[in-house]
CHARMM internal coordinates of N, CA and C (Angstrom, degrees):
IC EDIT
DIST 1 N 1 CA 1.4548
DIST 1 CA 1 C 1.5314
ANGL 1 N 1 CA 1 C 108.48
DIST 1 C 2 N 1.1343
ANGL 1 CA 1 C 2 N 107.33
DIHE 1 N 1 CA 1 C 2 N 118.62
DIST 2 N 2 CA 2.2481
ANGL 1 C 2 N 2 CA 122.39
DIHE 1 CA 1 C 2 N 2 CA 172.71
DIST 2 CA 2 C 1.6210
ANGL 2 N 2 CA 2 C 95.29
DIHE 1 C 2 N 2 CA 2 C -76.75
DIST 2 C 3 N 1.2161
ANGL 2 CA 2 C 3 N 104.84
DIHE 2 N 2 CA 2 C 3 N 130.55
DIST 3 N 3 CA 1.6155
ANGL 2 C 3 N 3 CA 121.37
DIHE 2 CA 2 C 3 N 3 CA -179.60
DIST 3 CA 3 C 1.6157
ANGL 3 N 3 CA 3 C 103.81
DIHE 2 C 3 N 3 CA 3 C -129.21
DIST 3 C 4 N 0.9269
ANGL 3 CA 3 C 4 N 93.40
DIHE 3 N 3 CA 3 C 4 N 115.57
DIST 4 N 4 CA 2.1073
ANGL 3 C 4 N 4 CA 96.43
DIHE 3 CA 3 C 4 N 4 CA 168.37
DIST 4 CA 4 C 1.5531
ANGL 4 N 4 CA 4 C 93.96
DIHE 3 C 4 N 4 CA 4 C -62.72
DIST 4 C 5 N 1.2263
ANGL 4 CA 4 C 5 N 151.72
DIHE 4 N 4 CA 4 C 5 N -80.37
DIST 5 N 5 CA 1.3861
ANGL 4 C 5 N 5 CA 160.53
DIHE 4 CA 4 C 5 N 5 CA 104.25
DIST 5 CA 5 C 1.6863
ANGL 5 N 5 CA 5 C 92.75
DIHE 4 C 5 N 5 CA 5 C 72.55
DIST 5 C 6 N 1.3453
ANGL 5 CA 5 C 6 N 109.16
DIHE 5 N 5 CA 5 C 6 N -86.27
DIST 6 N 6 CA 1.2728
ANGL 5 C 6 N 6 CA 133.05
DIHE 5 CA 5 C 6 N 6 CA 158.40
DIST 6 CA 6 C 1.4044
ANGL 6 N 6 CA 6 C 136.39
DIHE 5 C 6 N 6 CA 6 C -17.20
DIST 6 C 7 N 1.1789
ANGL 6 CA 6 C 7 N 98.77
DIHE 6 N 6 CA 6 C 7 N -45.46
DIST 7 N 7 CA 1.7796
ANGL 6 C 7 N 7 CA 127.98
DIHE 6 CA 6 C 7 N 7 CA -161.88
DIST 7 CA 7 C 1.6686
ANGL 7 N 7 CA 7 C 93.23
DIHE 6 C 7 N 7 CA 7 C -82.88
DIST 7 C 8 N 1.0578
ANGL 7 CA 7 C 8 N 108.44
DIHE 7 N 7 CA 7 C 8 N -51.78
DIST 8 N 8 CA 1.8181
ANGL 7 C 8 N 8 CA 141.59
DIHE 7 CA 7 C 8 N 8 CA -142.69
DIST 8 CA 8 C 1.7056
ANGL 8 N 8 CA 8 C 91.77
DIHE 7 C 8 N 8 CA 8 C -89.62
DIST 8 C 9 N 1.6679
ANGL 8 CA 8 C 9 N 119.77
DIHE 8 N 8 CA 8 C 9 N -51.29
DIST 9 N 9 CA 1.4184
ANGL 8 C 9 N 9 CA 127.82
DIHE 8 CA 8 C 9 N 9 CA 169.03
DIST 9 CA 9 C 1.6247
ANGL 9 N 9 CA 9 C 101.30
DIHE 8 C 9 N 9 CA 9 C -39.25
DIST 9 C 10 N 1.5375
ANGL 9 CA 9 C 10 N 101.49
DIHE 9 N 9 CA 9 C 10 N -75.48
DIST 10 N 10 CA 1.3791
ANGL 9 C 10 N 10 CA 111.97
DIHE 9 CA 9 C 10 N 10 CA -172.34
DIST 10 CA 10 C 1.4875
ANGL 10 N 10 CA 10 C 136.86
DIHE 9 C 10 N 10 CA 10 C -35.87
DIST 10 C 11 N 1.4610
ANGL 10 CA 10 C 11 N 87.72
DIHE 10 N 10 CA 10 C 11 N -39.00
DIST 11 N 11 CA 1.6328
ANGL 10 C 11 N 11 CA 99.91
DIHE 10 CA 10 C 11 N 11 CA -176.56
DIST 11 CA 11 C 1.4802
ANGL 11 N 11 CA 11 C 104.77
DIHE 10 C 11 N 11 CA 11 C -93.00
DIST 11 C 12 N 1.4055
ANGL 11 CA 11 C 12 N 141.78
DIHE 11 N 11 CA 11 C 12 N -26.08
DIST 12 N 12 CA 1.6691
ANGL 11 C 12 N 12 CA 141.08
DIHE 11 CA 11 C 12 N 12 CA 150.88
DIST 12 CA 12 C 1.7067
ANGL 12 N 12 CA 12 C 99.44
DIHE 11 C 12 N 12 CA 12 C -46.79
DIST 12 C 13 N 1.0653
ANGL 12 CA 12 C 13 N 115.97
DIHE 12 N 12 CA 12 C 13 N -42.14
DIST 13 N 13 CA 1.7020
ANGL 12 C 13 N 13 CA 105.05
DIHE 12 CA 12 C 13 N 13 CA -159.80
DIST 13 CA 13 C 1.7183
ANGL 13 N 13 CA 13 C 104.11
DIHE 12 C 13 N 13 CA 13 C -86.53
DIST 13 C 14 N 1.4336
ANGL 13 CA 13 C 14 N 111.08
DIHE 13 N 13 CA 13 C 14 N -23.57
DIST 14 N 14 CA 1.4693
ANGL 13 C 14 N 14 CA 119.54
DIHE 13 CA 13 C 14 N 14 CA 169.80
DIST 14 CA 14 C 1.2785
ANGL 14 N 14 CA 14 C 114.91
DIHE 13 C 14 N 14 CA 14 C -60.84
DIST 14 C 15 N 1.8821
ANGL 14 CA 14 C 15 N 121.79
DIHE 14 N 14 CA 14 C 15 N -64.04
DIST 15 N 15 CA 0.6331
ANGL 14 C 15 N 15 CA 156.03
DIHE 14 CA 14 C 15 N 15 CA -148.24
DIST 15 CA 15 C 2.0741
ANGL 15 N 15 CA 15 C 102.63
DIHE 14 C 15 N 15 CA 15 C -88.59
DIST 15 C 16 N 1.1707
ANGL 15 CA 15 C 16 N 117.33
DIHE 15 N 15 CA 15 C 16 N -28.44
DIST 16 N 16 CA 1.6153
ANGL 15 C 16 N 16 CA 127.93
DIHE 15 CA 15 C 16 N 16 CA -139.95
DIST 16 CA 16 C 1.5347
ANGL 16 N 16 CA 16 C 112.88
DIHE 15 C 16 N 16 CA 16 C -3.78
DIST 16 C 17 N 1.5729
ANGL 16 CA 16 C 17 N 103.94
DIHE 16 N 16 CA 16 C 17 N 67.97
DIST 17 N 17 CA 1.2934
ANGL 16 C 17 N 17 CA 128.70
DIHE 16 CA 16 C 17 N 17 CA 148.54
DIST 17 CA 17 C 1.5562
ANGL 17 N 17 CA 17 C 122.71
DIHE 16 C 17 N 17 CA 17 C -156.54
DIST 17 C 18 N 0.8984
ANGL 17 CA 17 C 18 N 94.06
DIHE 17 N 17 CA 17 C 18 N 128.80
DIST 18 N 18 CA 1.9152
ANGL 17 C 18 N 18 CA 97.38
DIHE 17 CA 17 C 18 N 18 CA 170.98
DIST 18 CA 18 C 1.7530
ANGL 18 N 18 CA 18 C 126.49
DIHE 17 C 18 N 18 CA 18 C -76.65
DIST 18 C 19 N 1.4601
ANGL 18 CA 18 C 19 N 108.78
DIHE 18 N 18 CA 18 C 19 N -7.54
DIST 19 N 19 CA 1.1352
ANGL 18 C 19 N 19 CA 103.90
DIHE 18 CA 18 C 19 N 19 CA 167.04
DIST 19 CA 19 C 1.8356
ANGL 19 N 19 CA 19 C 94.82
DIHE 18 C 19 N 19 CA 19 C -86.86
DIST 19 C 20 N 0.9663
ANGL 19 CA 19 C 20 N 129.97
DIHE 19 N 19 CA 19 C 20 N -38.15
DIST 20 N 20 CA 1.4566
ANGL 19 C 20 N 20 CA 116.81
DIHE 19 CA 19 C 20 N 20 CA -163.89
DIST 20 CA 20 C 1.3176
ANGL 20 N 20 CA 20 C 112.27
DIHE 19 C 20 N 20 CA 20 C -82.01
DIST 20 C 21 N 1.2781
ANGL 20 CA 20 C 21 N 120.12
DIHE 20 N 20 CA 20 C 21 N -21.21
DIST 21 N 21 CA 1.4757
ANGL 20 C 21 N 21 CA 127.93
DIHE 20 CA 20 C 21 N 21 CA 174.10
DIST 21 CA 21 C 1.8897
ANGL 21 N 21 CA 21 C 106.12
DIHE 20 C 21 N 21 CA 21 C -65.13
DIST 21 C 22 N 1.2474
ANGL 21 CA 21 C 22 N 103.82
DIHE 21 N 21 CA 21 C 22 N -38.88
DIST 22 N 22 CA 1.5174
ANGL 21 C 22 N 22 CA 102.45
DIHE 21 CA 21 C 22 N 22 CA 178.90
DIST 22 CA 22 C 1.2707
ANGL 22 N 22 CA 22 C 100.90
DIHE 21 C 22 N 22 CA 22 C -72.29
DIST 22 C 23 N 1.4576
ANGL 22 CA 22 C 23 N 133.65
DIHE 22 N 22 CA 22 C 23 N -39.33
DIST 23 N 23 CA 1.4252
ANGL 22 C 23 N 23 CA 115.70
DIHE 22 CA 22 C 23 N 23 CA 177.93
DIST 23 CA 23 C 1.4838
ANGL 23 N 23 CA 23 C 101.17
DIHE 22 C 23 N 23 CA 23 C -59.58
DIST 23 C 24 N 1.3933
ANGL 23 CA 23 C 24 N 121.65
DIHE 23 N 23 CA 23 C 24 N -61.85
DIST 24 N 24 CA 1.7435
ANGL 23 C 24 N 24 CA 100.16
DIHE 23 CA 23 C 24 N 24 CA -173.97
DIST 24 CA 24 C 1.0378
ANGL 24 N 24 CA 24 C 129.63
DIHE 23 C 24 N 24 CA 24 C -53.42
DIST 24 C 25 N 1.4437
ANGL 24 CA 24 C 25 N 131.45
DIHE 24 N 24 CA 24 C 25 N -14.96
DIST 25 N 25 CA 0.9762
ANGL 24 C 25 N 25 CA 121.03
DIHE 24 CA 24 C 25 N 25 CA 179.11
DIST 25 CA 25 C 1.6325
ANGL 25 N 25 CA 25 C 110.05
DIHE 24 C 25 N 25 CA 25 C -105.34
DIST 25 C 26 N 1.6715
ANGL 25 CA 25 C 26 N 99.76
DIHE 25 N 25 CA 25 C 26 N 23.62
DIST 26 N 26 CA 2.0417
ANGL 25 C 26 N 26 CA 85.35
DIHE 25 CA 25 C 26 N 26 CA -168.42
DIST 26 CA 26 C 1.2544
ANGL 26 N 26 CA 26 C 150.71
DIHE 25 C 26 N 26 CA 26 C 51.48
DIST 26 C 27 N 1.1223
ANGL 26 CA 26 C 27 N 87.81
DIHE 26 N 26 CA 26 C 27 N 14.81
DIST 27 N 27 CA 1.7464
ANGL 26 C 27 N 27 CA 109.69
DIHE 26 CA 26 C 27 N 27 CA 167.92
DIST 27 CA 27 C 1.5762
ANGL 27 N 27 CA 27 C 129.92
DIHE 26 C 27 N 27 CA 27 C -126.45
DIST 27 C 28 N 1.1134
ANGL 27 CA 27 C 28 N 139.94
DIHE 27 N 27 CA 27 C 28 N 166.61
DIST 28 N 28 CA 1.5451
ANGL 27 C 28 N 28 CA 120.83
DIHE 27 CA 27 C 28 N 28 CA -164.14
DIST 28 CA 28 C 1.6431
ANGL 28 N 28 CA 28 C 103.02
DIHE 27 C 28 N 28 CA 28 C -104.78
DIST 28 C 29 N 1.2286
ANGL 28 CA 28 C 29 N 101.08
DIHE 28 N 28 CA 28 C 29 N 174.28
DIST 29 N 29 CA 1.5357
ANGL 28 C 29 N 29 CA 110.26
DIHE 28 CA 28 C 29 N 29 CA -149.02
DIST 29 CA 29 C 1.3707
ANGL 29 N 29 CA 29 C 92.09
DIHE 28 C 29 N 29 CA 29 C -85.32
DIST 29 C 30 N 1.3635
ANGL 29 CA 29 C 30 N 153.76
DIHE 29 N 29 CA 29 C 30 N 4.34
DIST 30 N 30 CA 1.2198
ANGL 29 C 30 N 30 CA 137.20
DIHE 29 CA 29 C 30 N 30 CA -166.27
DIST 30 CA 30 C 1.9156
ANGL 30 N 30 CA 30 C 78.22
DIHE 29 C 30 N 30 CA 30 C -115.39
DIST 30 C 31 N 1.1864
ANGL 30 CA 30 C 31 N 138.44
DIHE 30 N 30 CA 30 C 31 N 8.17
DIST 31 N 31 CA 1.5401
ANGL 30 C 31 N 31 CA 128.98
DIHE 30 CA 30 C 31 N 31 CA 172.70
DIST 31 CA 31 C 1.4741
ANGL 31 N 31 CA 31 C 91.37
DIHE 30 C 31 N 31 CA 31 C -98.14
DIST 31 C 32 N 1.3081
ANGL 31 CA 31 C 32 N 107.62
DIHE 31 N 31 CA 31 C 32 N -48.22
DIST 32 N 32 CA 2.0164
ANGL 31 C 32 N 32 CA 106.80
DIHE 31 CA 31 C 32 N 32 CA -168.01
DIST 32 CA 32 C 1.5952
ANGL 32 N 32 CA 32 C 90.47
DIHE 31 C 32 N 32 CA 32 C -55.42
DIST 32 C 33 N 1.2407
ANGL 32 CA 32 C 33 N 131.57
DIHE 32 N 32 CA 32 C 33 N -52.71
DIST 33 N 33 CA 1.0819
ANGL 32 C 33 N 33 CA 130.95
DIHE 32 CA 32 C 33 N 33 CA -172.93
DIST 33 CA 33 C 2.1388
ANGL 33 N 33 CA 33 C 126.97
DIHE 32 C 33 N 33 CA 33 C -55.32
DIST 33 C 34 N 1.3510
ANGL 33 CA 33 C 34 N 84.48
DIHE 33 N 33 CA 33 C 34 N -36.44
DIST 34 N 34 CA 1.6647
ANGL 33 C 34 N 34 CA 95.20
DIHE 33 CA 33 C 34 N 34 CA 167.89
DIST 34 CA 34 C 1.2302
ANGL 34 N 34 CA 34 C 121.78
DIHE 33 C 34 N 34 CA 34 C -85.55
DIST 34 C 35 N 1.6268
ANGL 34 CA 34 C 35 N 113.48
DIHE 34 N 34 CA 34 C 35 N -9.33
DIST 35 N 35 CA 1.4536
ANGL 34 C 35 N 35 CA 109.51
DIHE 34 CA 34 C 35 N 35 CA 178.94
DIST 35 CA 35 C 1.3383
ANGL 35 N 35 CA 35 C 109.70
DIHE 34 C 35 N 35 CA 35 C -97.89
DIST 35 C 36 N 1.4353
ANGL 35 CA 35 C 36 N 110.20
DIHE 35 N 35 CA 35 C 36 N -31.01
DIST 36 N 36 CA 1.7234
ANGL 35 C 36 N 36 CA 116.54
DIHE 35 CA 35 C 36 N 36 CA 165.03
DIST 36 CA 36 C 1.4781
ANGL 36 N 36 CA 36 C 124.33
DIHE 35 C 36 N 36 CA 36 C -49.79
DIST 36 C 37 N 1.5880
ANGL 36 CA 36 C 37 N 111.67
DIHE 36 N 36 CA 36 C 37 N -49.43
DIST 37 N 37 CA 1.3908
ANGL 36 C 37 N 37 CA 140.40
DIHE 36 CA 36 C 37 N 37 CA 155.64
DIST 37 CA 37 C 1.1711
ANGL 37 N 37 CA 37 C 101.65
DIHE 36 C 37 N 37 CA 37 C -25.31
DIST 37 C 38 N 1.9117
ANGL 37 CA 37 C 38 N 118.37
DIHE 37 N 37 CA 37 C 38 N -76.18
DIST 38 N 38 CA 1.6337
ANGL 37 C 38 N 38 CA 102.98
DIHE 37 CA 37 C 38 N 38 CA -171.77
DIST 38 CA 38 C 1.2820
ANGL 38 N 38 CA 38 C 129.33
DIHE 37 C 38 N 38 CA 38 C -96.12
DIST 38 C 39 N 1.7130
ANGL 38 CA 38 C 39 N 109.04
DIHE 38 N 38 CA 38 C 39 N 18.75
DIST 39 N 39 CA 1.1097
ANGL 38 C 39 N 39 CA 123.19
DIHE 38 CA 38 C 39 N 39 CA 168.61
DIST 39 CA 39 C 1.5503
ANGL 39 N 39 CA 39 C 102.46
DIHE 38 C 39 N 39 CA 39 C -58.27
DIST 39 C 40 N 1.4093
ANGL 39 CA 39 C 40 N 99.50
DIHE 39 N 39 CA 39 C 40 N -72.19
DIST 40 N 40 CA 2.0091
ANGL 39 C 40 N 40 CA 129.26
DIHE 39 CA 39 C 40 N 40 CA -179.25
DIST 40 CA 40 C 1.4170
ANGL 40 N 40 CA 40 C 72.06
DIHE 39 C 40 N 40 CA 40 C -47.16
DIST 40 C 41 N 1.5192
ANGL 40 CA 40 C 41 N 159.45
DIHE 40 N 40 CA 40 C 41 N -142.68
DIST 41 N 41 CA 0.9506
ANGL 40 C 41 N 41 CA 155.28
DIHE 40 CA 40 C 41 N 41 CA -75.84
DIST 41 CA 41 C 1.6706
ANGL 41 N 41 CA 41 C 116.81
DIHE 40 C 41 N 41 CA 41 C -65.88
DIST 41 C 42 N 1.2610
ANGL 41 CA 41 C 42 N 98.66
DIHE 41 N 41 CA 41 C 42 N -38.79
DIST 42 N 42 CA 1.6172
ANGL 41 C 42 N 42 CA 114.30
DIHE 41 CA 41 C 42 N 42 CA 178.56
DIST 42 CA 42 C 1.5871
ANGL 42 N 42 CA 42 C 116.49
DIHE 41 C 42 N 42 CA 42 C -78.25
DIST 42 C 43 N 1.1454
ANGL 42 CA 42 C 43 N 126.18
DIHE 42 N 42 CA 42 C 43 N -18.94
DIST 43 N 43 CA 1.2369
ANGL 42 C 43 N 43 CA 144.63
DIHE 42 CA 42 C 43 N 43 CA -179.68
DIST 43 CA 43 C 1.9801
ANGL 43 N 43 CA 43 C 109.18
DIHE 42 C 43 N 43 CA 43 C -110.91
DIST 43 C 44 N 1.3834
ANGL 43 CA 43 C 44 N 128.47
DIHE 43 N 43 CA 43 C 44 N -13.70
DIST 44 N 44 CA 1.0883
ANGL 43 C 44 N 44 CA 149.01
DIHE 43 CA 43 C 44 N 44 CA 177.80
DIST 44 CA 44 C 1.5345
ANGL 44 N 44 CA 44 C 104.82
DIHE 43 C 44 N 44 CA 44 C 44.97
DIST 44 C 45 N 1.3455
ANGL 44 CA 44 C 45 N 126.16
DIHE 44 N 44 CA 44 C 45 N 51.97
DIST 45 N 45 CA 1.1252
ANGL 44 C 45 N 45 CA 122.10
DIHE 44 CA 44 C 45 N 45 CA 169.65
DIST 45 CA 45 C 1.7052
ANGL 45 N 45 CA 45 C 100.62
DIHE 44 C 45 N 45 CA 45 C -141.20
DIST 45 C 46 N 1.5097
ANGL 45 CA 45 C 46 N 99.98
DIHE 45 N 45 CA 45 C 46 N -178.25
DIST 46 N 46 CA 2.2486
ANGL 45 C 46 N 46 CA 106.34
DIHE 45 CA 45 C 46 N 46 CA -171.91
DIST 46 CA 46 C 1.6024
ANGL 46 N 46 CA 46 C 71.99
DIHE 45 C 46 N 46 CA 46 C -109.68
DIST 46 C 47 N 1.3598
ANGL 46 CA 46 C 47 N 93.96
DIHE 46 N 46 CA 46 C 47 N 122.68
DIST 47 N 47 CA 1.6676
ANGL 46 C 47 N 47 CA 114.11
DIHE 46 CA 46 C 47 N 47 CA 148.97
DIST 47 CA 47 C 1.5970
ANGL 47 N 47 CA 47 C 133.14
DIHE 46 C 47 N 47 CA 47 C -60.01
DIST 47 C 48 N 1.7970
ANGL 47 CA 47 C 48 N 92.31
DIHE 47 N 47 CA 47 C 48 N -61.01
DIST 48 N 48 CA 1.4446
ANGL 47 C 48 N 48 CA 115.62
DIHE 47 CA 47 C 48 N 48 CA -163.62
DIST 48 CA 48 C 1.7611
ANGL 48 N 48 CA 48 C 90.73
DIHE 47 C 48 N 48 CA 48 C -129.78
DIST 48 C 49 N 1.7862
ANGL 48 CA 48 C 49 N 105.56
DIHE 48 N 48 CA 48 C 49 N 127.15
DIST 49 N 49 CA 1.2368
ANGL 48 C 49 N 49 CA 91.11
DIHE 48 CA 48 C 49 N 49 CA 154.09
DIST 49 CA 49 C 1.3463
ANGL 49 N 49 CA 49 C 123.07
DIHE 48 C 49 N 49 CA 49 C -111.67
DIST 49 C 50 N 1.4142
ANGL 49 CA 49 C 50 N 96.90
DIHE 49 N 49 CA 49 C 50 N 156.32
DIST 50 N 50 CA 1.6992
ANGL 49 C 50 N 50 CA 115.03
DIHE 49 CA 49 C 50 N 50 CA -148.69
DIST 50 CA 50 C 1.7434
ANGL 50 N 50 CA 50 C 84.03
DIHE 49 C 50 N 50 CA 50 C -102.91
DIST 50 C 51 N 1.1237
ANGL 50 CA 50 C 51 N 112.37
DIHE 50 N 50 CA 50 C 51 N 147.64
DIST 51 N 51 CA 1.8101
ANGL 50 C 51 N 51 CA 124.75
DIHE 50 CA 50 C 51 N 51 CA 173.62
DIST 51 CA 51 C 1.4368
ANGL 51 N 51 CA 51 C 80.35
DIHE 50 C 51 N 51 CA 51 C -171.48
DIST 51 C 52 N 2.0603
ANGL 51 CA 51 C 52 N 100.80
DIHE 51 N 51 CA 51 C 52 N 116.83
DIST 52 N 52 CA 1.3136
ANGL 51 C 52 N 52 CA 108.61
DIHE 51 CA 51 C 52 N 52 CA 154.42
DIST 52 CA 52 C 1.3118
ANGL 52 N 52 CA 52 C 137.61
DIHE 51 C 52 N 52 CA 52 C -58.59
DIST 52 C 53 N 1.3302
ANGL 52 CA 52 C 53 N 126.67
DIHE 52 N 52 CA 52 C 53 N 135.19
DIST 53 N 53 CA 1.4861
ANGL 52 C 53 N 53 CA 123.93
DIHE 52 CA 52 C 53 N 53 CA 155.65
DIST 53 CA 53 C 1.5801
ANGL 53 N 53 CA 53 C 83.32
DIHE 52 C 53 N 53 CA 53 C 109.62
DIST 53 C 54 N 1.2875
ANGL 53 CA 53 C 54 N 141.49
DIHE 53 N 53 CA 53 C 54 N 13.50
DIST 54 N 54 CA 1.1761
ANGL 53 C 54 N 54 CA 146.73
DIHE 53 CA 53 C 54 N 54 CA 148.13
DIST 54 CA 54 C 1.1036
ANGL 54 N 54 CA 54 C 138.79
DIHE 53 C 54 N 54 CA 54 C -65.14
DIST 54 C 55 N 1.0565
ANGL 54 CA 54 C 55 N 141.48
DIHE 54 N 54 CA 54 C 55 N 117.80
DIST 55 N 55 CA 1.7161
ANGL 54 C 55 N 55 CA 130.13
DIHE 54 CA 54 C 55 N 55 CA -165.37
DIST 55 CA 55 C 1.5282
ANGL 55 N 55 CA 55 C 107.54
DIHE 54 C 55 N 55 CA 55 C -93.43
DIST 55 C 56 N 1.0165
ANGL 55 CA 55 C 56 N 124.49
DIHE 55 N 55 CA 55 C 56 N -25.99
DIST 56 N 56 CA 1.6200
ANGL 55 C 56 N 56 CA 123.64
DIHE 55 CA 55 C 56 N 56 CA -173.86
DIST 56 CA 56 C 1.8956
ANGL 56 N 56 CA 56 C 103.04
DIHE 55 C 56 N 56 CA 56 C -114.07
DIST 56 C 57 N 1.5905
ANGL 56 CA 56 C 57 N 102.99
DIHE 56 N 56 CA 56 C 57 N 151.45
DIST 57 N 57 CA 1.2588
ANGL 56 C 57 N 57 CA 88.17
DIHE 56 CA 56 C 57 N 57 CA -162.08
DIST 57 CA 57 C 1.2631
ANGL 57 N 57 CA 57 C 80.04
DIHE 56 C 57 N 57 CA 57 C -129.94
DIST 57 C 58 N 1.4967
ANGL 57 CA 57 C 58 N 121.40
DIHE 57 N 57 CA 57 C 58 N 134.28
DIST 58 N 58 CA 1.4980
ANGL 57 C 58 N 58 CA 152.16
DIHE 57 CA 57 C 58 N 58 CA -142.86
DIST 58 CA 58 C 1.7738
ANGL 58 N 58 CA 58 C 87.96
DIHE 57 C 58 N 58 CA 58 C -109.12
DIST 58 C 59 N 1.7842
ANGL 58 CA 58 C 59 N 113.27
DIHE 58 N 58 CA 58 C 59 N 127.07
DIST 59 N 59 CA 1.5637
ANGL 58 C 59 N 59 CA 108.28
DIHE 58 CA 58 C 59 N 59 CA 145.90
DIST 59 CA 59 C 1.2086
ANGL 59 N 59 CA 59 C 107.40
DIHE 58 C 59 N 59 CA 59 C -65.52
DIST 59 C 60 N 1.4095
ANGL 59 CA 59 C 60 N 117.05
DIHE 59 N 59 CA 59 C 60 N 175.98
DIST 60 N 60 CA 1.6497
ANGL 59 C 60 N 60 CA 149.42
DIHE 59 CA 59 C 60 N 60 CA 172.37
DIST 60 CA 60 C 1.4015
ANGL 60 N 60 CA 60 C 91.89
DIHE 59 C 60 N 60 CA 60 C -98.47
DIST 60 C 61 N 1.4886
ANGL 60 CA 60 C 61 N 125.07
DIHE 60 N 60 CA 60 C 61 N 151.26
DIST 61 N 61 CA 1.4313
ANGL 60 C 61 N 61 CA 124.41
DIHE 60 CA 60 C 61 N 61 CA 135.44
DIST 61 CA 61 C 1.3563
ANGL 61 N 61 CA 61 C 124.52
DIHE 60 C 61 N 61 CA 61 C -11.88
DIST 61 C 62 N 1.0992
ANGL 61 CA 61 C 62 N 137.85
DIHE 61 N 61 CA 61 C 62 N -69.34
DIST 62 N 62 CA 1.4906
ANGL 61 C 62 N 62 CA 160.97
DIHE 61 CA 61 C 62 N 62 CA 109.27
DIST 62 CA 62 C 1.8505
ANGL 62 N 62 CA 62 C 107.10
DIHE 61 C 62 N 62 CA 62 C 35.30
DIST 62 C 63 N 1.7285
ANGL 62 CA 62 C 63 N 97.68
DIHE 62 N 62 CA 62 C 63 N -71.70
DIST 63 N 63 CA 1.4693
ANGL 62 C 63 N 63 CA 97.04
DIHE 62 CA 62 C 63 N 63 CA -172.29
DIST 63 CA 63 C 1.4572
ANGL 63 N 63 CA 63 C 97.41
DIHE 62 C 63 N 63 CA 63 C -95.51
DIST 63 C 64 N 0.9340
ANGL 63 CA 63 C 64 N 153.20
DIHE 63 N 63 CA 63 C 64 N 7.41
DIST 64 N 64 CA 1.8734
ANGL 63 C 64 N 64 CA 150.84
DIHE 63 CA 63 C 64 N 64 CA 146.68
DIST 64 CA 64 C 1.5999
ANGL 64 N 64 CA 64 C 94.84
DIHE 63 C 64 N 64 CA 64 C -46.37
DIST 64 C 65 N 1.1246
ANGL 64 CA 64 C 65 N 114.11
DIHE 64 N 64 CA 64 C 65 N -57.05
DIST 65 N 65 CA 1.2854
ANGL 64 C 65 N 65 CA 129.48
DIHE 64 CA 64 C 65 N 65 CA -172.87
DIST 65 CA 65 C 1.3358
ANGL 65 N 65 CA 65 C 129.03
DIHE 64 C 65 N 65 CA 65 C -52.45
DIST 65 C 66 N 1.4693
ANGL 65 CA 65 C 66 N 97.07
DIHE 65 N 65 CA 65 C 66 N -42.47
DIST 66 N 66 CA 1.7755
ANGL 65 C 66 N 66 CA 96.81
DIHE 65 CA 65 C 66 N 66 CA -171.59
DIST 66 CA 66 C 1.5412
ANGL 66 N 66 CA 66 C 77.69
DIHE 65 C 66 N 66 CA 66 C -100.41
END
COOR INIT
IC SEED 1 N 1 CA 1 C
IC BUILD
């Protein structure tokens, strides 16, 4: 199964930023952010935790995992 969700995980956890993950992937960071969103929703767990004014974006237990 191809997941936008997926794609968008990968490149935050490569990257541990979500603004730079949207540059790799060419899309803007409030999409990396909605696809992460219904990633965590469909899977019912926090992937990435988000704390504003942060520059690096931390897995959860959770996203080490997947």
């Amino acid at each position: 199964m191809y997941d936008l969700g997926i794609e968008a995980f990968l490149a935050v956890s490569e990257t541990q930023n979500i603004s730079k993950a949207a540059r790799l992937l060419h899309i803007t960071q409030s999409a990396v952010s909605h696809r992460i969103r219904d990633l965590e929703e469909k899977l019912n767990v926090t992937l990435i935790d988000r704390q504003k004014g942060k520059r690096h974006s931390n897995l959860t237990l959770a996203g080490e995992k997947l």
